[in-house]
PyMOL Python script that loads the backbone (N, CA, C, O; Angstrom):
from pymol import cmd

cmd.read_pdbstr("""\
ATOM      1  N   UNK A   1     -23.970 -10.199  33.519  1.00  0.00           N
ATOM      2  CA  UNK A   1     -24.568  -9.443  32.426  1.00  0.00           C
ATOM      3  C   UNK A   1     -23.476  -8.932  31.490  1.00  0.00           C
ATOM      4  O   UNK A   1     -22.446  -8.443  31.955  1.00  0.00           O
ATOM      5  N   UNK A   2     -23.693  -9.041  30.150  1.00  0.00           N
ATOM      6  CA  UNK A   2     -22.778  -8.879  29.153  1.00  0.00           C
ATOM      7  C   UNK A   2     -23.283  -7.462  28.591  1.00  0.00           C
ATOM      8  O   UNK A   2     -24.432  -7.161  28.268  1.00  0.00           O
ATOM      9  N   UNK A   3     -21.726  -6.399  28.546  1.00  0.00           N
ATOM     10  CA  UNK A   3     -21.890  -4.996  28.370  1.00  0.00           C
ATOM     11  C   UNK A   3     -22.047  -5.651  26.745  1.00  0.00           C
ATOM     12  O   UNK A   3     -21.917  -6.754  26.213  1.00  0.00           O
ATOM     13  N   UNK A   4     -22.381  -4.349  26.359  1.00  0.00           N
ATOM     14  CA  UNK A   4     -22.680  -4.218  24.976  1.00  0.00           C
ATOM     15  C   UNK A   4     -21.502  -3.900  24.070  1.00  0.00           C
ATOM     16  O   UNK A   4     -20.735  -3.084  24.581  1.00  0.00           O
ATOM     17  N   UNK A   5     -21.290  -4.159  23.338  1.00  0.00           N
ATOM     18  CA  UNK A   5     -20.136  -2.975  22.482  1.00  0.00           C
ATOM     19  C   UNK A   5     -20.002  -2.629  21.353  1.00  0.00           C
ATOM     20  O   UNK A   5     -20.124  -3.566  20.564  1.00  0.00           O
ATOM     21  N   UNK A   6     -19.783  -1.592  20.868  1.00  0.00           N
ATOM     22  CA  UNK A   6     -19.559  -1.092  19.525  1.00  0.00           C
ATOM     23  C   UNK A   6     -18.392  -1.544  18.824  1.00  0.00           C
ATOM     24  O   UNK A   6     -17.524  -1.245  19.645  1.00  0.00           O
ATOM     25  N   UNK A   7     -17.777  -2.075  17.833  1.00  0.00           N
ATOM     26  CA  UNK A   7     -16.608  -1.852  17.037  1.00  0.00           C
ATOM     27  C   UNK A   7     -16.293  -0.409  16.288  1.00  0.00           C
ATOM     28  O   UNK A   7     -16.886   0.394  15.566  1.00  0.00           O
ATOM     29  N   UNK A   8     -14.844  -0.593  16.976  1.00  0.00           N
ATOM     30  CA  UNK A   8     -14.470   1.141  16.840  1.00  0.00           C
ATOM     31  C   UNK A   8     -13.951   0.925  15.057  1.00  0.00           C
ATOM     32  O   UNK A   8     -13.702  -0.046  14.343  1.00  0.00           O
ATOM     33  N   UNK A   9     -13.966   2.079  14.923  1.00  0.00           N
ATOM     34  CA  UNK A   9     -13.964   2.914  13.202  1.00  0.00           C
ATOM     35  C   UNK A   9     -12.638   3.885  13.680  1.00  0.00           C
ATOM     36  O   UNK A   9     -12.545   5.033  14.114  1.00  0.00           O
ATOM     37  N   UNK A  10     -11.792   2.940  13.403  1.00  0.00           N
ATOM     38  CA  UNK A  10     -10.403   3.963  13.857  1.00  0.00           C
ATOM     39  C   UNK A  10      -9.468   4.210  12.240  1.00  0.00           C
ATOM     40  O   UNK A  10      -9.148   3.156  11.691  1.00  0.00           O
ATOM     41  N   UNK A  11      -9.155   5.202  11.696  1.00  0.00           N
ATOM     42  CA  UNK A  11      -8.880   5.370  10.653  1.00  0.00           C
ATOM     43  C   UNK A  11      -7.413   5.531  10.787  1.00  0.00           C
ATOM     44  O   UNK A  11      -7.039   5.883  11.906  1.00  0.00           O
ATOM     45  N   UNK A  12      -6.503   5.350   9.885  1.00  0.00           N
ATOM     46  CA  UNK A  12      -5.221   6.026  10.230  1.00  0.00           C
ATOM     47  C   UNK A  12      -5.130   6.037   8.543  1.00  0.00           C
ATOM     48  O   UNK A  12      -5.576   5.304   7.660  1.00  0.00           O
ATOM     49  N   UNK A  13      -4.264   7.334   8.579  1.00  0.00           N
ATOM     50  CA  UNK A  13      -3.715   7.994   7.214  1.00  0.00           C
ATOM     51  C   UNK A  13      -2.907   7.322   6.559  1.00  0.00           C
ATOM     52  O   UNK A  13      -1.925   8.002   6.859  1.00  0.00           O
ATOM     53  N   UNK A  14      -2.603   6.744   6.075  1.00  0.00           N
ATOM     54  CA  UNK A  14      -1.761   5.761   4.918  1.00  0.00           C
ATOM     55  C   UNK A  14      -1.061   6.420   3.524  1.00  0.00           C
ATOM     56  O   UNK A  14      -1.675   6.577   2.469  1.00  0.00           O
ATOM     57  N   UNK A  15      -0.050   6.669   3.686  1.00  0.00           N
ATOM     58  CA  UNK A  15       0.733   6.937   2.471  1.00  0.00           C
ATOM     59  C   UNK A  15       1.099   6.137   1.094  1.00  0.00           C
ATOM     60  O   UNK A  15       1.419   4.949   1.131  1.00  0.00           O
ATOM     61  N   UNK A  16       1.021   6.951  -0.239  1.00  0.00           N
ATOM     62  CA  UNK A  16       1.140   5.641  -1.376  1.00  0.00           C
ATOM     63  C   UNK A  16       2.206   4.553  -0.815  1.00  0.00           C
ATOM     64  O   UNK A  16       2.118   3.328  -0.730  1.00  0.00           O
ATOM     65  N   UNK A  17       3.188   5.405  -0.484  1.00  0.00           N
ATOM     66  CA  UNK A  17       4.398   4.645  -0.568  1.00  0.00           C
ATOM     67  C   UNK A  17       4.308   3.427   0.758  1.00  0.00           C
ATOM     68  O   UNK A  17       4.759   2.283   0.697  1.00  0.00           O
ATOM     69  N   UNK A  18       3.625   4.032   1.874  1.00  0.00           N
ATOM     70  CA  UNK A  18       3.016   3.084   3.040  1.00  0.00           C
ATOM     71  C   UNK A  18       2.365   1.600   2.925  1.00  0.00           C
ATOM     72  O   UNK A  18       2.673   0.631   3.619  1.00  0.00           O
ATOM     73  N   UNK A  19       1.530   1.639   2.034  1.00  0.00           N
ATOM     74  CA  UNK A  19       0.624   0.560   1.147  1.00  0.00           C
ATOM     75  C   UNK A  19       1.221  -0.114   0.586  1.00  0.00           C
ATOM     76  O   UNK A  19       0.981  -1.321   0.639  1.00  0.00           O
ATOM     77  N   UNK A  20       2.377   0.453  -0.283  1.00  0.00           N
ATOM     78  CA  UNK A  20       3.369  -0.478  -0.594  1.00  0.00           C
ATOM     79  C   UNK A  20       4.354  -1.210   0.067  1.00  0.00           C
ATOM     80  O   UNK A  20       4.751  -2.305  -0.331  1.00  0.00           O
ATOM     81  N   UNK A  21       4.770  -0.627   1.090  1.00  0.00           N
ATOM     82  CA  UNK A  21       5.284  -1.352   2.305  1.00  0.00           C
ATOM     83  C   UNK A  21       4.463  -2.181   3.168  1.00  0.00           C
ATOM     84  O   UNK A  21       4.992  -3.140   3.729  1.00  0.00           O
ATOM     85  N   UNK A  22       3.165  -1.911   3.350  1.00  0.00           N
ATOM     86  CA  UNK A  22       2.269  -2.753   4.149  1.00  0.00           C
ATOM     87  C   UNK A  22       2.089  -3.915   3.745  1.00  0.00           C
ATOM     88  O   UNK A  22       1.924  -4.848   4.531  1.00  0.00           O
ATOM     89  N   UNK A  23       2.094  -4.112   1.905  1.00  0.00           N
ATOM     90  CA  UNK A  23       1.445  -5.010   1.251  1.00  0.00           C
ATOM     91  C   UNK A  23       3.116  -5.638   1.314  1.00  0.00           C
ATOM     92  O   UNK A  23       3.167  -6.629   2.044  1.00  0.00           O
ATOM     93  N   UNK A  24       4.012  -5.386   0.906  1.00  0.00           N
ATOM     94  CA  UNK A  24       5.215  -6.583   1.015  1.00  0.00           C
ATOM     95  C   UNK A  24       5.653  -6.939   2.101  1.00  0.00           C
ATOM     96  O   UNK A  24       6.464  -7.864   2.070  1.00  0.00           O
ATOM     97  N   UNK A  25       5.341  -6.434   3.243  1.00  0.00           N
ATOM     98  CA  UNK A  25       5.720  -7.214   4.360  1.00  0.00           C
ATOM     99  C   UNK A  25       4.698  -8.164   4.868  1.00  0.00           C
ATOM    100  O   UNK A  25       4.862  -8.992   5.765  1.00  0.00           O
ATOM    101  N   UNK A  26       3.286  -7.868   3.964  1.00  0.00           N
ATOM    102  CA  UNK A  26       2.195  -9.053   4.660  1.00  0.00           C
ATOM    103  C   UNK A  26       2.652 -10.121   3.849  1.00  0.00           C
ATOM    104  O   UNK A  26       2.574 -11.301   4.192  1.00  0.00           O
ATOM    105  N   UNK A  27       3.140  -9.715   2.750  1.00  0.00           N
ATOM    106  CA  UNK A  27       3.897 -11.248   1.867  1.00  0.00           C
ATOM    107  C   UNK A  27       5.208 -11.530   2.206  1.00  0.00           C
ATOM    108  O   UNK A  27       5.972 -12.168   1.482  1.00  0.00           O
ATOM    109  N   UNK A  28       5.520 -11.023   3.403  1.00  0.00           N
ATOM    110  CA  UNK A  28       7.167 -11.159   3.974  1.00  0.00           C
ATOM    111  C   UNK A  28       7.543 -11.437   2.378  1.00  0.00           C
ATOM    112  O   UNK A  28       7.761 -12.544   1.887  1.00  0.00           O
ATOM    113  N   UNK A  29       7.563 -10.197   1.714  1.00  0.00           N
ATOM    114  CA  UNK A  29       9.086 -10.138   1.089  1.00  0.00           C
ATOM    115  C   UNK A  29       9.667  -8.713   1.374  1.00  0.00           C
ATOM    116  O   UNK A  29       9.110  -7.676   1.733  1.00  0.00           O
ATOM    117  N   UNK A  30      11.175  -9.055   1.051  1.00  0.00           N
ATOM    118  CA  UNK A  30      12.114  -8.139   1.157  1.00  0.00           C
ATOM    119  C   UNK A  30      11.818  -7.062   0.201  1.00  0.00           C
ATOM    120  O   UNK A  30      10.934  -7.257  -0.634  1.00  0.00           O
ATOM    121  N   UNK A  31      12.510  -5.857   0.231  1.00  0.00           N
ATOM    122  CA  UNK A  31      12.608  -4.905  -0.657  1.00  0.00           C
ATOM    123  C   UNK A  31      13.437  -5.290  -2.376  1.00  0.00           C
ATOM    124  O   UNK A  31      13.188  -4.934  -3.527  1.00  0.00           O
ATOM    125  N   UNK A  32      14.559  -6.249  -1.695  1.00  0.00           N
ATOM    126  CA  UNK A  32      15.175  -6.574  -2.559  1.00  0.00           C
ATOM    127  C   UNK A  32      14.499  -7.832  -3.468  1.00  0.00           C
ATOM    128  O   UNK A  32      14.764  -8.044  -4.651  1.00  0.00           O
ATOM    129  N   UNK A  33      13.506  -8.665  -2.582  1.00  0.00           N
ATOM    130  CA  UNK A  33      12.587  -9.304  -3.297  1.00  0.00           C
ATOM    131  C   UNK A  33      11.664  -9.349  -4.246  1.00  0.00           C
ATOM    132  O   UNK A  33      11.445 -10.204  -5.105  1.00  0.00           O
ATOM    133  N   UNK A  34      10.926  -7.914  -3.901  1.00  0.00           N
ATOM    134  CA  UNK A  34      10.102  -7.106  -4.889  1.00  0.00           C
ATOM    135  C   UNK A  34      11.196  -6.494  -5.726  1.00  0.00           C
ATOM    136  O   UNK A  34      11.227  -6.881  -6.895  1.00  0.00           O
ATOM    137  N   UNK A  35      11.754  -5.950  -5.495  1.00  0.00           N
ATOM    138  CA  UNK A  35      12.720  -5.265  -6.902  1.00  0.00           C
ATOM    139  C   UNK A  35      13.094  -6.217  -8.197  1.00  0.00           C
ATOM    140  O   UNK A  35      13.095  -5.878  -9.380  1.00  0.00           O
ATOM    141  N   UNK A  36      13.483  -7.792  -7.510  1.00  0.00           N
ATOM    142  CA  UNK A  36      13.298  -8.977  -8.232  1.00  0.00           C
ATOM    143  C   UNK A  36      11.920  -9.271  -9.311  1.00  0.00           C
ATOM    144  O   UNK A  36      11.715  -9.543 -10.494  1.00  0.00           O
ATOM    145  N   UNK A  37      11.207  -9.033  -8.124  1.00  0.00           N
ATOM    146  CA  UNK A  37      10.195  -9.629  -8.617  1.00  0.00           C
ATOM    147  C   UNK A  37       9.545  -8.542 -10.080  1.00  0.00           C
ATOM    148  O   UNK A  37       9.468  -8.898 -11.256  1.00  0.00           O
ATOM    149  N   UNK A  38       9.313  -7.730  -9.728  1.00  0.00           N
ATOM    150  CA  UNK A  38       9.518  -6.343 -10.544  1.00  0.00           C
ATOM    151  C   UNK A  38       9.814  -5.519 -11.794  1.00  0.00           C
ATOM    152  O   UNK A  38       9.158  -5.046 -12.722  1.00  0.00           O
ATOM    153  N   UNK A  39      12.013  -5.583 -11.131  1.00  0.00           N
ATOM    154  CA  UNK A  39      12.443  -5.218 -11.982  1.00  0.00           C
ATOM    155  C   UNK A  39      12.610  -3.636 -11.685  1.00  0.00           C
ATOM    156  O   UNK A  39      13.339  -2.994 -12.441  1.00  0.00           O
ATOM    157  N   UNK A  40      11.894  -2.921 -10.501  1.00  0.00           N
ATOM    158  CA  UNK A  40      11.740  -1.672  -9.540  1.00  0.00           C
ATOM    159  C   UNK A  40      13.248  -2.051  -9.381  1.00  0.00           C
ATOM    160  O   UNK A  40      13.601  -3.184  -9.055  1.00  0.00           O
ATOM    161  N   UNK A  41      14.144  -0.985  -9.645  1.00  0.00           N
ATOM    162  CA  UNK A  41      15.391  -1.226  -8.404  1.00  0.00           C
ATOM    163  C   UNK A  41      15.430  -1.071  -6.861  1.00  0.00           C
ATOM    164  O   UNK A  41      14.700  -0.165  -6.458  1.00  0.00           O
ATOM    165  N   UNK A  42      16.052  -1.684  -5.992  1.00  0.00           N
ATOM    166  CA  UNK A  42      15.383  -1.969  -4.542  1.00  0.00           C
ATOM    167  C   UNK A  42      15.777  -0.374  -3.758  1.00  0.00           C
ATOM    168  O   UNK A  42      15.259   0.091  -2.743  1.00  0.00           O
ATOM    169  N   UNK A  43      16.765   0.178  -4.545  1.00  0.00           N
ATOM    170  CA  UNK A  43      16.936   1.772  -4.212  1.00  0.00           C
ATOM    171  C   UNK A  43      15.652   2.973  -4.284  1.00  0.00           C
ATOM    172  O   UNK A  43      15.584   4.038  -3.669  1.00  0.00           O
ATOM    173  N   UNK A  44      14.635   2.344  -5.318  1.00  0.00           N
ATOM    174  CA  UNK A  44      13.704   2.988  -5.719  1.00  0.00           C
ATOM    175  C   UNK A  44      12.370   2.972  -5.116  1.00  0.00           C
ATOM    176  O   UNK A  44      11.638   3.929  -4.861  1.00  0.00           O
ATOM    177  N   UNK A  45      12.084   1.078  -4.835  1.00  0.00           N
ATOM    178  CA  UNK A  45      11.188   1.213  -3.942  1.00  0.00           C
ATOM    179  C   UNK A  45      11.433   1.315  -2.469  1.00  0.00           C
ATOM    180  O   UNK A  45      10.562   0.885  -1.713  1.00  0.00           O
ATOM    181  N   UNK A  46      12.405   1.780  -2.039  1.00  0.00           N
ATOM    182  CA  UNK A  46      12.765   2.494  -0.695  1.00  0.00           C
ATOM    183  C   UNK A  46      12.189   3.638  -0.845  1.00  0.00           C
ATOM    184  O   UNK A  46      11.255   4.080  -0.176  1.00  0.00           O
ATOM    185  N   UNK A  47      12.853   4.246  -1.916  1.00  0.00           N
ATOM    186  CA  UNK A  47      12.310   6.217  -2.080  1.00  0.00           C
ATOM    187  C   UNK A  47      11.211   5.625  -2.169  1.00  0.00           C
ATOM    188  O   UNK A  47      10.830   5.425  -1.015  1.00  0.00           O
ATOM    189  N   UNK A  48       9.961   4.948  -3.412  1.00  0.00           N
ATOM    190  CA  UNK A  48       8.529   4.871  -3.160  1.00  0.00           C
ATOM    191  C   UNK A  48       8.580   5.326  -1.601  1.00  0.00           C
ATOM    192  O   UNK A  48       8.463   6.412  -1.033  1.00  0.00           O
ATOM    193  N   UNK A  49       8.843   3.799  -1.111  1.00  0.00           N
ATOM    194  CA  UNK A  49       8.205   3.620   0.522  1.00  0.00           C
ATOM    195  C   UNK A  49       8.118   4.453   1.549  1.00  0.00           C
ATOM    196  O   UNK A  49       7.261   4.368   2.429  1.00  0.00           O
ATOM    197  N   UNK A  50       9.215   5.502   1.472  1.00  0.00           N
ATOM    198  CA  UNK A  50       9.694   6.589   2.231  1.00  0.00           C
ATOM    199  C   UNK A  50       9.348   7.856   1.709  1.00  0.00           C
ATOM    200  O   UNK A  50       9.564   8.878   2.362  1.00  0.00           O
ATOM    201  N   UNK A  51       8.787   7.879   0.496  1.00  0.00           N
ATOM    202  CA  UNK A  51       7.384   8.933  -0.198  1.00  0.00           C
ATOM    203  C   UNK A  51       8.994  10.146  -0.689  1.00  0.00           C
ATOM    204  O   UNK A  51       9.040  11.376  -0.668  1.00  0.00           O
ATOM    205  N   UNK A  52       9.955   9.257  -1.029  1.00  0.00           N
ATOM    206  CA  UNK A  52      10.920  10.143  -1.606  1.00  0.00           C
ATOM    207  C   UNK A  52      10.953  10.504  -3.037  1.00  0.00           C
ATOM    208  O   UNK A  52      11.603  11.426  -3.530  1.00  0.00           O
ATOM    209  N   UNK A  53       9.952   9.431  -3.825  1.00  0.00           N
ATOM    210  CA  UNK A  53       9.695   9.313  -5.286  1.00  0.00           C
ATOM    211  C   UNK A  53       8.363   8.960  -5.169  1.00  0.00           C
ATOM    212  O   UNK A  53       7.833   8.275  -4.294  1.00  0.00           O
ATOM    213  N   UNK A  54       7.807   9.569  -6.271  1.00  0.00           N
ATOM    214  CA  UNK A  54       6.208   9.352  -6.472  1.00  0.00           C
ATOM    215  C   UNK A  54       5.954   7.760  -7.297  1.00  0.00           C
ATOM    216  O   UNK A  54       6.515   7.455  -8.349  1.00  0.00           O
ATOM    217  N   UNK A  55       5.239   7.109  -6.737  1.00  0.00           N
ATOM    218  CA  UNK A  55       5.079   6.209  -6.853  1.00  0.00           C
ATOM    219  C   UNK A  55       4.184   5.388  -8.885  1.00  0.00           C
ATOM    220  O   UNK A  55       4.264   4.290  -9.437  1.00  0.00           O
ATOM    221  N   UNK A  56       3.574   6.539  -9.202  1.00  0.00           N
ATOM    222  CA  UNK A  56       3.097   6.608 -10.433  1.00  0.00           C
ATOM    223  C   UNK A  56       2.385   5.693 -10.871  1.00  0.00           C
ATOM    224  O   UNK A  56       2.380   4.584 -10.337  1.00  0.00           O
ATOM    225  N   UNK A  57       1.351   6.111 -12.357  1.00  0.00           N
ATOM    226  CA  UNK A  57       0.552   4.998 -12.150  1.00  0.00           C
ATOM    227  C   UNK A  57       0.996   4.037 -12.641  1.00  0.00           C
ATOM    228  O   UNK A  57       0.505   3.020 -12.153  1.00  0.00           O
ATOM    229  N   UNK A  58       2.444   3.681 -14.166  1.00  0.00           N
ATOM    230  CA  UNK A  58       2.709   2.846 -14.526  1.00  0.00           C
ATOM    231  C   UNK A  58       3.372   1.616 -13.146  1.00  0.00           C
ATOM    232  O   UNK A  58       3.070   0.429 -13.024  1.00  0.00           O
ATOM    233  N   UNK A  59       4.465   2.563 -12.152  1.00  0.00           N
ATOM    234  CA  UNK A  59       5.034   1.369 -11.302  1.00  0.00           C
ATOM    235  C   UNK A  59       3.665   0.795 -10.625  1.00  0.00           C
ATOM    236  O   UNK A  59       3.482  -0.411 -10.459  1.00  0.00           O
ATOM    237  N   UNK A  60       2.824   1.694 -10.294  1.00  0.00           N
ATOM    238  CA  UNK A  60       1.739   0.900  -9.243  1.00  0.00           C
ATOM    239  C   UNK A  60       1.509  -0.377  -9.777  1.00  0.00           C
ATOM    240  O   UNK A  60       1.590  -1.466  -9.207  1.00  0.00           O
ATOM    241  N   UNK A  61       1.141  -0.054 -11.214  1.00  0.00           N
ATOM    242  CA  UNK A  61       0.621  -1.326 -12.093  1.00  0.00           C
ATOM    243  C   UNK A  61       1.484  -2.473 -11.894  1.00  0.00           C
ATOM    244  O   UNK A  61       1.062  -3.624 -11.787  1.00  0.00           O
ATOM    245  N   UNK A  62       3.040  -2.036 -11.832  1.00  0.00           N
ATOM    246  CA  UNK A  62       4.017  -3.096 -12.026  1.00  0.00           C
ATOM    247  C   UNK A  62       3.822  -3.859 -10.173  1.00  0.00           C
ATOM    248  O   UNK A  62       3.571  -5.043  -9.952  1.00  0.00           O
ATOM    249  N   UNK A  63       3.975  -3.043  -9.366  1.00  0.00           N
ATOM    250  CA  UNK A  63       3.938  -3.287  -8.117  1.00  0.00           C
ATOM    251  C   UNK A  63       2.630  -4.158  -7.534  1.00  0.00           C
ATOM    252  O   UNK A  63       2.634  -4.922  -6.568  1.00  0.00           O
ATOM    253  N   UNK A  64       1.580  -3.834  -8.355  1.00  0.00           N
ATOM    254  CA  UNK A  64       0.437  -4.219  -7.546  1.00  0.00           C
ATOM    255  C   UNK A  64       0.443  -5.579  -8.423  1.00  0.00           C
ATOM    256  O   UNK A  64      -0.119  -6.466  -7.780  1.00  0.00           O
ATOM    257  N   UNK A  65       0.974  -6.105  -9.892  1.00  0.00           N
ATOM    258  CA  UNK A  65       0.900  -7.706 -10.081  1.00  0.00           C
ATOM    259  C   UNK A  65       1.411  -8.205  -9.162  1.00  0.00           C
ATOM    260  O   UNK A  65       0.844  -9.019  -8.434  1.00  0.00           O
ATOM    261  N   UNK A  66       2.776  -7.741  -9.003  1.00  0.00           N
ATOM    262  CA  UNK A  66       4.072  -8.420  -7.548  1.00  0.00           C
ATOM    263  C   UNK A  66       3.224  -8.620  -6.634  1.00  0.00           C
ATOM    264  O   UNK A  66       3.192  -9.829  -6.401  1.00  0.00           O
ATOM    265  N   UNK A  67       2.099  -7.717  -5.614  1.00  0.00           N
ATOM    266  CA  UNK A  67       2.018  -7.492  -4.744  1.00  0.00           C
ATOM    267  C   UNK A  67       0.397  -8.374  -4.590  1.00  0.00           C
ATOM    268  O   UNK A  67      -0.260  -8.198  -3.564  1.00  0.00           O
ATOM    269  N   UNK A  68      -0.050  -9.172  -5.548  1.00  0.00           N
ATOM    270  CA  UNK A  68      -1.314  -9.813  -6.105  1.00  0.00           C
ATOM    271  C   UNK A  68      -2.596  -8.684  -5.403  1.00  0.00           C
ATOM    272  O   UNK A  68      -3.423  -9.125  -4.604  1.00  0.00           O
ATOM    273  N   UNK A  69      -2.593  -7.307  -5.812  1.00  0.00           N
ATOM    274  CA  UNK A  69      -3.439  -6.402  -5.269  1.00  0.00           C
ATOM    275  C   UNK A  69      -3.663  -5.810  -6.565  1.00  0.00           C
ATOM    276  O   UNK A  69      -2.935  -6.043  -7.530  1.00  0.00           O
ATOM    277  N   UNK A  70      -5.417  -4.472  -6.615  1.00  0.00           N
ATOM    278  CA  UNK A  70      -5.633  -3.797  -7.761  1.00  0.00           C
ATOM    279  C   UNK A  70      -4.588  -2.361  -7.262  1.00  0.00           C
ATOM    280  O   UNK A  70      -4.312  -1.875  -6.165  1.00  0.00           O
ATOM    281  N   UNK A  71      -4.192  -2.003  -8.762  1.00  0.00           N
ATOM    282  CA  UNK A  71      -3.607  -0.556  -8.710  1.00  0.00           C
ATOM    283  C   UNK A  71      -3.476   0.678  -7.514  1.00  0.00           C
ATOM    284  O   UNK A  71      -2.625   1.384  -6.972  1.00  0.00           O
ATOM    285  N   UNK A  72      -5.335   0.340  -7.509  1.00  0.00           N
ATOM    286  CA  UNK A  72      -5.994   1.252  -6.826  1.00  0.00           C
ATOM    287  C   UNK A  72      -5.385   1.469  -5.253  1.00  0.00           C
ATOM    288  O   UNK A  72      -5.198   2.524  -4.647  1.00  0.00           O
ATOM    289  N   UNK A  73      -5.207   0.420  -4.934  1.00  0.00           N
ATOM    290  CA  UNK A  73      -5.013   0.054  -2.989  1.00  0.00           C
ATOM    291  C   UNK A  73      -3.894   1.158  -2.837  1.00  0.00           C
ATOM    292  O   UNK A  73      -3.791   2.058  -2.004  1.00  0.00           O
ATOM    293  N   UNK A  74      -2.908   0.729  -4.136  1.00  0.00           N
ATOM    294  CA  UNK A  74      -1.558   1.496  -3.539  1.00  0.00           C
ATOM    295  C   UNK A  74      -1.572   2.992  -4.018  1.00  0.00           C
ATOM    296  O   UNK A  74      -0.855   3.644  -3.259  1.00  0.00           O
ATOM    297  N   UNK A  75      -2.025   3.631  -4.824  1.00  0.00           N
ATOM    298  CA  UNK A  75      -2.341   4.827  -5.684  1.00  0.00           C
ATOM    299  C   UNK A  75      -3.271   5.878  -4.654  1.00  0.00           C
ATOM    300  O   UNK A  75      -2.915   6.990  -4.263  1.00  0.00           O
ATOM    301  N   UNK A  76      -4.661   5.122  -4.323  1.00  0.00           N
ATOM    302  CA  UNK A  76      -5.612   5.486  -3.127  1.00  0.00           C
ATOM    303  C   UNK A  76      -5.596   4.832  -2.112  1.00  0.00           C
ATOM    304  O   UNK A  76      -6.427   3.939  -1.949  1.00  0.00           O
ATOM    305  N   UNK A  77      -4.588   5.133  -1.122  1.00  0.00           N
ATOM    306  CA  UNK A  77      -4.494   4.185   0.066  1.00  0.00           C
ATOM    307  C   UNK A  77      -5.751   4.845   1.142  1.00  0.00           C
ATOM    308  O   UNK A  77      -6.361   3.971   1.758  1.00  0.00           O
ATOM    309  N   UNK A  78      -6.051   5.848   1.333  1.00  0.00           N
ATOM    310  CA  UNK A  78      -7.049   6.277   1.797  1.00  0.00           C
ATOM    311  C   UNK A  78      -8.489   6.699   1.322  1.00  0.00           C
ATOM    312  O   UNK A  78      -9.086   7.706   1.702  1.00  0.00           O
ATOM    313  N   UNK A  79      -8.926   5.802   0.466  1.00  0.00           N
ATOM    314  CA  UNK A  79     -10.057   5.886  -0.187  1.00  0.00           C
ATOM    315  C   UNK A  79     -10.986   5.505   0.411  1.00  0.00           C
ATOM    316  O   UNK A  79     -10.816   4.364   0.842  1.00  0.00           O
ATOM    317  N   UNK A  80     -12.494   6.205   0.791  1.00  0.00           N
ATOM    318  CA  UNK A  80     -13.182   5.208   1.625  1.00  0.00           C
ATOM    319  C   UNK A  80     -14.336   4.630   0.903  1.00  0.00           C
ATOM    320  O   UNK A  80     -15.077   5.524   0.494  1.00  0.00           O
ATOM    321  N   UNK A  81     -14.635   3.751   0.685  1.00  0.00           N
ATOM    322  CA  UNK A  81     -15.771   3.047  -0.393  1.00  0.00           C
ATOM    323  C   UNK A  81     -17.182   3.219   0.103  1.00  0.00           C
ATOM    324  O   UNK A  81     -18.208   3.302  -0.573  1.00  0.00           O
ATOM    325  N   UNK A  82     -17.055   3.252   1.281  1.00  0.00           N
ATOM    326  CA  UNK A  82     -18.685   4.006   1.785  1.00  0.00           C
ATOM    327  C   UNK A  82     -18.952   5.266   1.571  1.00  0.00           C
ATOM    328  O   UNK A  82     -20.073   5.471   1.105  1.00  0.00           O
ATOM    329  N   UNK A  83     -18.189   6.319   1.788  1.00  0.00           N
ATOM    330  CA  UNK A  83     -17.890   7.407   1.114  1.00  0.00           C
ATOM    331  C   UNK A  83     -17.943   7.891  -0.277  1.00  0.00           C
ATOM    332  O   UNK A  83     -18.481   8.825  -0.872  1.00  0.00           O
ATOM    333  N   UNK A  84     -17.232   6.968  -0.544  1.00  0.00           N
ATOM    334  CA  UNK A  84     -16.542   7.172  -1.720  1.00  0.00           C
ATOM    335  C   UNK A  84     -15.755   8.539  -2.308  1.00  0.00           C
ATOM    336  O   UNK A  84     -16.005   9.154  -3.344  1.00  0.00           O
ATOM    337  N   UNK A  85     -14.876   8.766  -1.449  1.00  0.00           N
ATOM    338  CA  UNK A  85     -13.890   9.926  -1.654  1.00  0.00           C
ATOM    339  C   UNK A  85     -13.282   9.188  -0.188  1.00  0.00           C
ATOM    340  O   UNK A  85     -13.692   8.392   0.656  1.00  0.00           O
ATOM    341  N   UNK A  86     -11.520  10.325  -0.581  1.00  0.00           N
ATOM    342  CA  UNK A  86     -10.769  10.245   0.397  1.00  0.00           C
ATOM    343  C   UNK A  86     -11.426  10.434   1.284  1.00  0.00           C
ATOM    344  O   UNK A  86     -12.478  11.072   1.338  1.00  0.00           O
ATOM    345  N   UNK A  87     -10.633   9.665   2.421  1.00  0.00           N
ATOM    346  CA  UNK A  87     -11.107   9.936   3.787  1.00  0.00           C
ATOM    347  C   UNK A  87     -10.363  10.912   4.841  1.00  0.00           C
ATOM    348  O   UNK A  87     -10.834  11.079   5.966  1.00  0.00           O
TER     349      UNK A  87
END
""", "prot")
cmd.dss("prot")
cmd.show_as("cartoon", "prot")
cmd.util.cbc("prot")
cmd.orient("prot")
């Protein structure tokens, strides 16, 4: 007999600068890759990544063409769309 099961709803908190790191390592690129790609110096999107510099909405824009994502992902990394407010 086959138990039943739920899929768990496990949330974890995500930082701007997190999202931006999440999203270039799912495209295995480097820091120094995106800065290329960019034009971000690779000193800068470290501070982004490490939430040492605010990430803003013009770089998001620049980051999220690089990163083939909308603005939004990296700006509202914890947005919930069922909700619709932070989560």
């Amino acid at each position: 007999m086959m138990k039943k099961t739920k899929s768990a709803k496990q949330r974890v908190e995500v930082s701007m600068g997190e999202s931006v790191r999440i999203l270039r390592e799912l495209q295995e690129l480097s820091q120094t890759e995106l800065a290329e790609l960019t034009g971000i110096s690779q000193a800068t999107i470290s501070a982004i990544e490490n939430s040492r510099v605010n990430l803003g909405v013009e770089r998001a824009k620049v980051l999220a063409r690089a990163l083939d994502c909308h603005p939004a992902v990296l700006v509202f990394p914890g947005w919930d769309v069922e909700l619709g407010h932070a989560a």
